[in-house]
N, C-alpha and C positions, 0 to 999 in steps of 0.2 A: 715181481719187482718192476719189469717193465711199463706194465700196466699199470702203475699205480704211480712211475714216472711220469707216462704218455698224461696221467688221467691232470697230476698237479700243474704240468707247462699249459696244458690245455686251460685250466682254471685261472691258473695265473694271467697268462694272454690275454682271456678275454676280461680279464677285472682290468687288466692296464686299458684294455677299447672300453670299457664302463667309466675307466674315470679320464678318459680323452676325451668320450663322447659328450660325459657332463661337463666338463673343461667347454669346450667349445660350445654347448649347450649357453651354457653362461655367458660368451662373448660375443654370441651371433648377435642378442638385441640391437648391442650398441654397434654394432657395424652396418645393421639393415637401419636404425633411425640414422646415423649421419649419410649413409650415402642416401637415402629417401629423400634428405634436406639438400643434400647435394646436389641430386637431379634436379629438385621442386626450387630449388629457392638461387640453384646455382646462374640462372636466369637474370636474375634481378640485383646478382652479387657485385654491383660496381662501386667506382670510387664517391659518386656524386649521395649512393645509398648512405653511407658513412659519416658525409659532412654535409648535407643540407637538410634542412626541416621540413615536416610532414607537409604537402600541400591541402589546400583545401579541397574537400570533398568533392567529387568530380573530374579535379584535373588533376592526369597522370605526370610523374614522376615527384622530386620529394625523395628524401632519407630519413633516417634514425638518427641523426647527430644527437640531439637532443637526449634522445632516452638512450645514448651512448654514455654522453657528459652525465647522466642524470643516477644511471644506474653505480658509476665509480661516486661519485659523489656522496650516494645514500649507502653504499659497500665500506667505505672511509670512514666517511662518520660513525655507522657501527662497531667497526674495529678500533676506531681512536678514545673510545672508552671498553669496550666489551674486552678489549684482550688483554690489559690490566687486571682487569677484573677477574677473569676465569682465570687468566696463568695462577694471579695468587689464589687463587681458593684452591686451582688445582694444587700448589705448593702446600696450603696447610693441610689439604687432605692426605698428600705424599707424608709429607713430614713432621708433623704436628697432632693430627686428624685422630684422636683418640675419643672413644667413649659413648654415649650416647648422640650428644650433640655431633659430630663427625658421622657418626652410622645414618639421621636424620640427612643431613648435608645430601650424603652420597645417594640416598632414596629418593629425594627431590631432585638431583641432578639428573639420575635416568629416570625417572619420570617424565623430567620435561624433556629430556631426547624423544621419547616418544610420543608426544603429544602433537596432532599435526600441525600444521602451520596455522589451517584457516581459524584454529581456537585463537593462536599469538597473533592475527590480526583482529576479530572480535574481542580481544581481551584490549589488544592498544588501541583501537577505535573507542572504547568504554574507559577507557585512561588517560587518553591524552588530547583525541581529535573533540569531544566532545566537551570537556572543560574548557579547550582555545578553540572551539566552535571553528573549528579549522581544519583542511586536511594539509599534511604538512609533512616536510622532508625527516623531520624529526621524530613523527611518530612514526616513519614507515624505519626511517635507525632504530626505535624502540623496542618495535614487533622483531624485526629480524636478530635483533640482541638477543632475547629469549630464545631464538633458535641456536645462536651461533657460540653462547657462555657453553650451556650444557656437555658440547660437542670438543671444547677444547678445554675446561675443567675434566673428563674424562682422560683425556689425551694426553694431558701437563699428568696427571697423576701417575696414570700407567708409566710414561717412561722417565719418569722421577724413580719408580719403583726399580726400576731395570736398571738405574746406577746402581754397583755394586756397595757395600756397605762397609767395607776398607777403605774407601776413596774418604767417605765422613769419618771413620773413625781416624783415619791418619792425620786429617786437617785440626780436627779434636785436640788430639795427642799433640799437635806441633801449638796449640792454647788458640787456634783460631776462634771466636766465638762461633756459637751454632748460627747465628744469622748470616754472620756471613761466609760460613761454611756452604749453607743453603744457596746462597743468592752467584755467589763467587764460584763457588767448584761441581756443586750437586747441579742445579739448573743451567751452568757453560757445559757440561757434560753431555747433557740430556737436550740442550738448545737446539741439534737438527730435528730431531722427534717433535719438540715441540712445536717447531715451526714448522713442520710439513703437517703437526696438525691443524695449524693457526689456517694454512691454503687450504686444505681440504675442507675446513668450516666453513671460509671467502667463497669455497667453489659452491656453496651447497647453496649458499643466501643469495649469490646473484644469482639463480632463475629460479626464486621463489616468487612466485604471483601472489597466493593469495591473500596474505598479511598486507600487504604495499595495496590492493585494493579496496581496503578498510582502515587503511592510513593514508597515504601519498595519493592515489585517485589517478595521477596522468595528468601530464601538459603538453599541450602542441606547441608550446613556444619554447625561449630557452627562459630559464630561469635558477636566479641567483641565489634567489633569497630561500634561505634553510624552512619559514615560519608559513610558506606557501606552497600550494602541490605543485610538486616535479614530476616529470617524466622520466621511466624504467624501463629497460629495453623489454622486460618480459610485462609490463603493463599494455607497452606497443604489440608486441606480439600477440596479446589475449585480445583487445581491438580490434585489430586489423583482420585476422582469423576470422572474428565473428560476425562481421562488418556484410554489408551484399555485394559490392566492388571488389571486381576479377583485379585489378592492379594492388587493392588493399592485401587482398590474399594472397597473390606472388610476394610481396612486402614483408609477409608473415613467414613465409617461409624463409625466406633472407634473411629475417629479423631470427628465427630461430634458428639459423644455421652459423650466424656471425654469436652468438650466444652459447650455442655447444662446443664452438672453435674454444672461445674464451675458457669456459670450462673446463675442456681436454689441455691446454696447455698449463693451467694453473694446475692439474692434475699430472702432468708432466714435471713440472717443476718438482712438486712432492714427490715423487718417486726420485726424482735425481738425488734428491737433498736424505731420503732415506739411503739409497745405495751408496752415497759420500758418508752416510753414518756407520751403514754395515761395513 
């Protein structure tokens, strides 16, 4: 019996070092690429990076203001129609979502989760820049909606699912209509989930490059107008990287390090906003 004590602690022990070892397996990446940006770009990390525009070619210094202004701007605009959108389909697939037509829906939604970006920029380059023979802040909104419905259609569903089903049947029973049982008690319910997946989709589209390079193109100036290409911090960043100028490339790494900050923080947020739910 000892022996067969000794033999299970021994087993057991080292499964718990098998799944600490994969545990941190899994977190080392992102701690070796932000401190990589940290050393490389923490250099060039100042305040004038932030608020002033790209200079021209040659002369050193110059910021990202621009493809700061540029990247909330075309982030905005995608959500100011896109999350409408997805909450409610994710709501009729939660709560409605019966039959063929709904089983279809849900196959096409993960679908397009897995489809990579650079398709949803050749698909809105073929759909929007080339009919307005234009590249434009609108079609780079368009490509990254493709990315960012699929991802919170998903999201809205799942924890629409995870209200319990006493919460609808009581509102039922007290003659609430089903709509606004739905809209009023099932989705206020579900609303931290839903919204920490509304950020986690926001986190994913701003440092998506390649759709915004077959729509939006990049601007070194500032610019207003939605019908015209804008500059995107991660448009700057693929530039300036690939550029032959030693000050462009310190630039890049700035530009990618104020980039992943933004990211972890908006990914910060989500977790607070789930732990206020759990």
């Amino acid at each position: 019996m000892g022996t067969i004590a000794f033999r299970r602690k021994a087993v057991d022990r080292a499964m718990k070092w098998a799944f600490f070892l994969c545990a941190f397996l899994v977190i080392l990446p992102l701690f070796l690429v932000f401190f990589d940006l940290l050393i490389k770009g923490g250099k060039e990390l100042r305040w004038t990076l932030l608020t002033d525009l790209p200079h021209p070619v040659g002369e050193p210094g110059g910021g990202i203001a621009n493809g700061i202004a540029g990247t909330f701007v075309i982030t905005l605009l995608t959500m100011a129609w896109s999350v409408p959108v997805a909450v409610m389909c994710g709501i009729y697939l939660a709560e409605y979502g019966r039959g063929k037509f709904a089983s279809a829906v849900r196959f096409a939604v993960d679908t397009l989760t897995g489809v990579p970006s650079i398709i949803m920029g050749i698909f809105g380059y073929i759909l929007i820049v080339l009919p307005m023979k234009r590249f434009s802040a609108w079609a780079g909104a368009a490509a990254l909606s493709m990315i960012f419905i699929p991802v919170v259609v998903r999201t809205t569903e799942d924890m629409l699912r995870t209200v319990p089903t006493t919460v609808r049947e009581a509102a039922l029973a007290l003659g609430i209509e089903q709509w606004k049982t739905t809209l009023y008690i099932t989705v206020r319910t579900a609303s931290a989930g839903i919204l920490t997946g509304i950020l986690l989709a926001m986190a994913r589209i701003i440092g998506e490059t390649a759709p915004l390079l077959f729509t939006t193109l990049g601007n070194q100036f500032w610019q207003t107008r939605l019908d015209q290409p804008m500059a995107a911090m991660p448009l700057q960043v693929f530039s300036y990287a690939i550029s032959p100028y030693e000050d462009w490339h310190d630039k890049a790494w700035a530009g990618a390090l104020v980039l992943i900050t933004m990211v972890l923080l908006i990914n910060i947020v989500a977790r607070y906003l789930t732990r206020e739910k759990r």
